[in-house]
N, C-alpha and C positions, 0 to 999 in steps of 0.2 A: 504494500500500500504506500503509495507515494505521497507526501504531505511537503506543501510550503513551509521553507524555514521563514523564520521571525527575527527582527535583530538580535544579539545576544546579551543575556542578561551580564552588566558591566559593573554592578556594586559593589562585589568583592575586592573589583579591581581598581576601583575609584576609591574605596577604605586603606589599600595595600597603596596607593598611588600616596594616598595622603599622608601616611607612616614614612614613607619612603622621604617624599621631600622635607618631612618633618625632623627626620633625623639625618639631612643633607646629603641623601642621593644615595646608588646601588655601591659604590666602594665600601658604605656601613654593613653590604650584606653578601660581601664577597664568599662568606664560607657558609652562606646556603645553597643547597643545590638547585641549580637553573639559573643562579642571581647573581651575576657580576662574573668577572674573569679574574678574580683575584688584584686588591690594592698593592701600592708599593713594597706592602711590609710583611706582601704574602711571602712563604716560606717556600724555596723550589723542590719542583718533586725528586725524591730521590734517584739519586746517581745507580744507572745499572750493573751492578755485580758481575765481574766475572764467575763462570762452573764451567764445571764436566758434564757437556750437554751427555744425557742419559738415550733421549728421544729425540725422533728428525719432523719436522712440521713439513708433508709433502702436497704443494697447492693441486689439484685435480683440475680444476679450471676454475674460468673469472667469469663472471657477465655483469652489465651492467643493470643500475635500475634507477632508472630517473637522475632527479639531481640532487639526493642527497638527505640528507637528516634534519636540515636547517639548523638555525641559532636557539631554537626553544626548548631546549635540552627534552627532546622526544625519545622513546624509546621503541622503534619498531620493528621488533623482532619477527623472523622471518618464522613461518609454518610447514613443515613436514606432513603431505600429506597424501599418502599411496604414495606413488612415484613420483609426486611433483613438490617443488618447493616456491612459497607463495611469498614476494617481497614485496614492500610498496616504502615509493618518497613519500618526504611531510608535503610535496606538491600535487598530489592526487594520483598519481603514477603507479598501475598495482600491477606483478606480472605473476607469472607461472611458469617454472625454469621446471625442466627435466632433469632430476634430484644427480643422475647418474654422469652425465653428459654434459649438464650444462646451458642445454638448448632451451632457447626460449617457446614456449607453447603457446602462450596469448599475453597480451597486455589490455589493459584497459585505464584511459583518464575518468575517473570519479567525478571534475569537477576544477573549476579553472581557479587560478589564482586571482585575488582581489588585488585594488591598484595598489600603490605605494606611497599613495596622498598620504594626508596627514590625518591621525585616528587615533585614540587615546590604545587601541588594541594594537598600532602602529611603534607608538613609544614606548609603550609597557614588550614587546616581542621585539624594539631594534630594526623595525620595519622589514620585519625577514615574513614575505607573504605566505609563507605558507600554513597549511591550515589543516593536513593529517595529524592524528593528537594522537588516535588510540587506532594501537594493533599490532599484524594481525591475527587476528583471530579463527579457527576452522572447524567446521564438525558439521556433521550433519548433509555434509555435498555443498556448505557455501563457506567461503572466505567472506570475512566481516573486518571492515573498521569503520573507527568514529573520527570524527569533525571537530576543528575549533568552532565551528556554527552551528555545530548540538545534532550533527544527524551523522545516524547510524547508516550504513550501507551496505547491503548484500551481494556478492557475486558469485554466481553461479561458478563451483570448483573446474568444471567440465570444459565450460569455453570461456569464462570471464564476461558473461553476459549477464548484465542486472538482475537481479531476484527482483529487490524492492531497494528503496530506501526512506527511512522514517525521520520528522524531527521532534527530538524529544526534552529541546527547552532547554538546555546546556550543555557544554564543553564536556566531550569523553576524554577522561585522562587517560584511561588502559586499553587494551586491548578486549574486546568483546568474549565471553566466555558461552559458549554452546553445549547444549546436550538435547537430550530426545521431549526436554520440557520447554524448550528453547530458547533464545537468546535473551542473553542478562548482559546487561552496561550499566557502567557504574561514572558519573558525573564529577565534576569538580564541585557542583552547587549540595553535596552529600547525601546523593540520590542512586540508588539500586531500583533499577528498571526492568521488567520482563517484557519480552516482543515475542509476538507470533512468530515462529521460524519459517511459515510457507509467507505471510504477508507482512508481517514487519506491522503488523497491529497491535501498540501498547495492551497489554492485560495487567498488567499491576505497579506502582509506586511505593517505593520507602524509602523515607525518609530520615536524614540525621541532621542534626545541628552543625554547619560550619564555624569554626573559631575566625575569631576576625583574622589570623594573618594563618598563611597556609603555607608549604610547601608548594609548588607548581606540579600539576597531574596528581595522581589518586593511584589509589589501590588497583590494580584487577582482578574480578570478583573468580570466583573458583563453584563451577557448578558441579556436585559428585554425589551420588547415592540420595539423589532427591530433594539434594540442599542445596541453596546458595549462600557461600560465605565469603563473607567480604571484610576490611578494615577500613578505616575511616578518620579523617584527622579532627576526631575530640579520644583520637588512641581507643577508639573501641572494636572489637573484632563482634560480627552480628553472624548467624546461624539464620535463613530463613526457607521456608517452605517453598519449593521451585513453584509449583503449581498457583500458588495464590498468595506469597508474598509474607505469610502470618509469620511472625518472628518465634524461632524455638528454643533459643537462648541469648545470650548477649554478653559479655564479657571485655571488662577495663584491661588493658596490656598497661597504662600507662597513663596516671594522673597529671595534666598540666602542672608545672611549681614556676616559682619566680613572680619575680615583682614585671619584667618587662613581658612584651607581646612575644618577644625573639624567644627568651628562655620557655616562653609557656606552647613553643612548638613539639608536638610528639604525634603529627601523624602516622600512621601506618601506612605509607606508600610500593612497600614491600607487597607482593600478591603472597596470602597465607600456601604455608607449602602443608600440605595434607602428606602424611605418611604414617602406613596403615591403621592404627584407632586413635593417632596424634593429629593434632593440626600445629602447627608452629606459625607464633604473627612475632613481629618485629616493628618497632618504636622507633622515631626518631629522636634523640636526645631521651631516649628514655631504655627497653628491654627486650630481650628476645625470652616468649614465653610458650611452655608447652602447655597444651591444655588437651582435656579429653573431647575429641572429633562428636560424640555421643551429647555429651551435656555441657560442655566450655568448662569444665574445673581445671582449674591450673596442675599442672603437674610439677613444674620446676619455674624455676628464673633464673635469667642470668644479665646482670648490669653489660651488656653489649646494644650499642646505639648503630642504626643505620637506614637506609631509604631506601637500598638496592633490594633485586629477590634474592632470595636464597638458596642455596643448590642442598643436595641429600647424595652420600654415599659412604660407604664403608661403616654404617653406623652412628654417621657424624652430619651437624648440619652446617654448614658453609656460608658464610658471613664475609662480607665487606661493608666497612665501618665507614665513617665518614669523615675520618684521615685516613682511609685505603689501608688499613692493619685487615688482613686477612687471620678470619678466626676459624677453627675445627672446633661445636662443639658436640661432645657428648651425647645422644640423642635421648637417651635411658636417664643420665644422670643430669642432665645439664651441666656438667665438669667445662672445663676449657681443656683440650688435650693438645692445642698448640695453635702458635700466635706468632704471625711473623712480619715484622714491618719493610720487608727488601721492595715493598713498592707503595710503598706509602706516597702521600701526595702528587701522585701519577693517573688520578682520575680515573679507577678503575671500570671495569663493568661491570653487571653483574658475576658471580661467579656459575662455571658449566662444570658437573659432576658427572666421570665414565670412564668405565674400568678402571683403572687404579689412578686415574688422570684427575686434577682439577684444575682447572682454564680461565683466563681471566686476561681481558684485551685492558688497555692503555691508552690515552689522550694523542701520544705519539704514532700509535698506529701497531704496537708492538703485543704481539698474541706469546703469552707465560704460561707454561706447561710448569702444574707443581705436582708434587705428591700428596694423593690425598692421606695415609698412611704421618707424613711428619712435617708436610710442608717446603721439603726441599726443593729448590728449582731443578727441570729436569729438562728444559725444552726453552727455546725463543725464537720467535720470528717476525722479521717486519712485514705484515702485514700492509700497510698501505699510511699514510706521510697526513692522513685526514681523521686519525683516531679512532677510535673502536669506543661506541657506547652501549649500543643495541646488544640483547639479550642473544646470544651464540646457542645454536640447537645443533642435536647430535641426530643421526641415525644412520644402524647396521653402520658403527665404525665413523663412519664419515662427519667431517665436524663443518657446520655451514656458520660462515662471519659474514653478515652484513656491515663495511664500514660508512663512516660517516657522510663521504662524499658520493655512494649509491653503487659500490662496489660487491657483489655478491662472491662469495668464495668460499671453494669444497675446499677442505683438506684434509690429508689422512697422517694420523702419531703413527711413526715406526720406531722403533726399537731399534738403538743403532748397534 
């Protein structure tokens, strides 16, 4: 079902605009993530270490895909799905590469870029037009993402040909989450949404309180065993009924503290990682917490702060903090079993967990092969001179990097 968008709702950004010049400009907010490029008095990221590389990173092949990641510190992780691999720019740009090969299959523009005039959405993004915010997302036979203009959009897996597209009133921070109840997005304005998956027809709304100052983008919601769960920046992780939205728990990761707006930041912009009767959420400026998948009772905590996802292997959950201290912890115990700072202040990515490997691309362009076992570095490759931010996916072996400037890349760890 096709619906006209509406302008976008701009309050939050007019309260964040007023904070901002209040406290004389983005250099006061260099060390939130998406905000500034770091002031003069920023600290440079760590010097690369020499090792004994263990592992060889071998490229399989390149393609491109559009123009790039833009300046909005977006995160669009590509999708694995059958044989095809799904990438899309923040400029409307969506393709379908041949996972094996390489080969492009289809591409499809979503949706044109707006001018470069002057717009208060212009100053607050650095006039970088582009306007994919959330994705992508797949299941069901359709590739999904959402809009800085509040609509979600469907493509058909097969040829890249429109399902639907809906508008649902605000800015998608993440990537859309699908299952057989259908599609769930999750908003900047603190809203979990359900949509028809044949027509893209709203069935249910809920809602959360936004804090006046936020992180930039949101959580992405996790739909599994007939639930959708999501986190939310007032730090609470929510349980709800995929079918009709009814809430079936709710649970605080992390109380706002401090006297300032800055210190009282603890979204959950992390996507909750589910692993088997656990669900794990993670806090900004606040804690990574297990809780039981069943009821939200806490099981552990542990004082580690960050924004990224989190990765799962070896019995440990994978952490990158928000000075880039890469954490292993404990899955059972909540213990720390190892912590290593060799790439601190280097703008991590998220981290990718498989086979004995944990992965983690750089601002530089530089893709880090560790151990997940003790954290040793095992592996380095330049990847490409435009950064690595986007969420890195694996399958049968093969490791796909989206970088920043719209570069697609297979590659395969060998053992040297």
């Amino acid at each position: 079902m096709s619906k006209t968008p509406e302008q976008h709702p701009i309050l939050h950004r007019l309260v964040l605009l007023g904070t901002l010049l209040a406290l004389g400009g983005c250099s006061w907010f260099s060390w939130v993530p998406g905000i500034g490029e770091g002031g003069e008095d920023a600290e440079e990221p760590a010097a690369l270490v020499e090792f004994d590389a263990e592992v060889d990173l071998r490229r399989e092949w390149r393609a491109g895909v559009g123009s790039g990641l833009g300046k909005k510190y977006v995160r669009l992780q590509p999708q694995v799905v059958a044989d095809r691999i799904i990438a899309a720019d923040a400029y409307g740009l969506v393709a379908a590469f041949d996972r094996f090969s390489g080969k492009k299959v289809w591409q499809q523009q979503v949706g044109e870029v707006a001018s470069r005039g002057w717009s208060l959405n212009g100053l607050m993004d650095r006039k970088d037009p582009s306007f994919i915010s959330g994705g992508v997302g797949a299941g069901e036979g359709l590739a999904l993402i959402g809009s800085t203009r509040g609509e979600v959009i469907a493509l058909e897996v097969a040829d890249g040909s429109l399902a639907w597209r809906t508008y649902v009133g605000a800015e998608i921070g993440a990537a859309p989450a699908v299952s057989r109840e259908g599609v769930f997005v999750q908003t900047i304005d603190g809203q979990v949404l359900a949509l028809d998956k044949d027509s893209g027809e709203i069935i249910w709304r809920y809602g959360s309180q936004v804090p006046l100052l936020t992180l930039r983008g949101t959580s992405a919601p996790v739909a599994q065993q007939g639930l959708v769960f999501a986190g939310f920046a007032s730090g609470k992780v929510v349980a709800l009924r995929a079918e009709n939205g009814e809430p079936v728990w709710e649970q605080r990761i992390m109380l706002p503290e401090g006297r300032s707006e800055l210190d009282r930041i603890v979204d959950i912009d992390a996507q909750p990682l589910i692993s088997g009767s656990a669900l794990y959420a993670l806090a900004y400026q606040g804690r990574v917490m297990s809780l039981s998948l069943r009821d939200g009772r806490p099981r552990w905590q542990q004082e580690v702060s960050g924004h990224q996802n989190m990765a799962q292997g070896y019995g440990q959950i994978y952490i990158v903090d928000g000075d880039d201290t890469v954490y292993a912890i404990d899955q059972q115990s909540g213990d720390i079993t190892w912590q290593h700072e060799l790439l601190a202040r280097r703008k991590l990515s998220p981290p990718l967990a498989f086979s004995n490997y944990l992965l983690v691309g750089d601002d530089e362009g530089y893709l880090h092969v560790q151990a997940q076992l003790d954290g040793r570095m095992m592996g380095r490759e330049k990847v490409s001179g435009d950064g690595l931010r986007a969420q890195m996916v694996v399958a049968d072996g093969t490791l796909y990097v989206l970088d920043n400037g719209g570069s697609l890349s297979a590659y395969r760890v060998t053992v040297k």
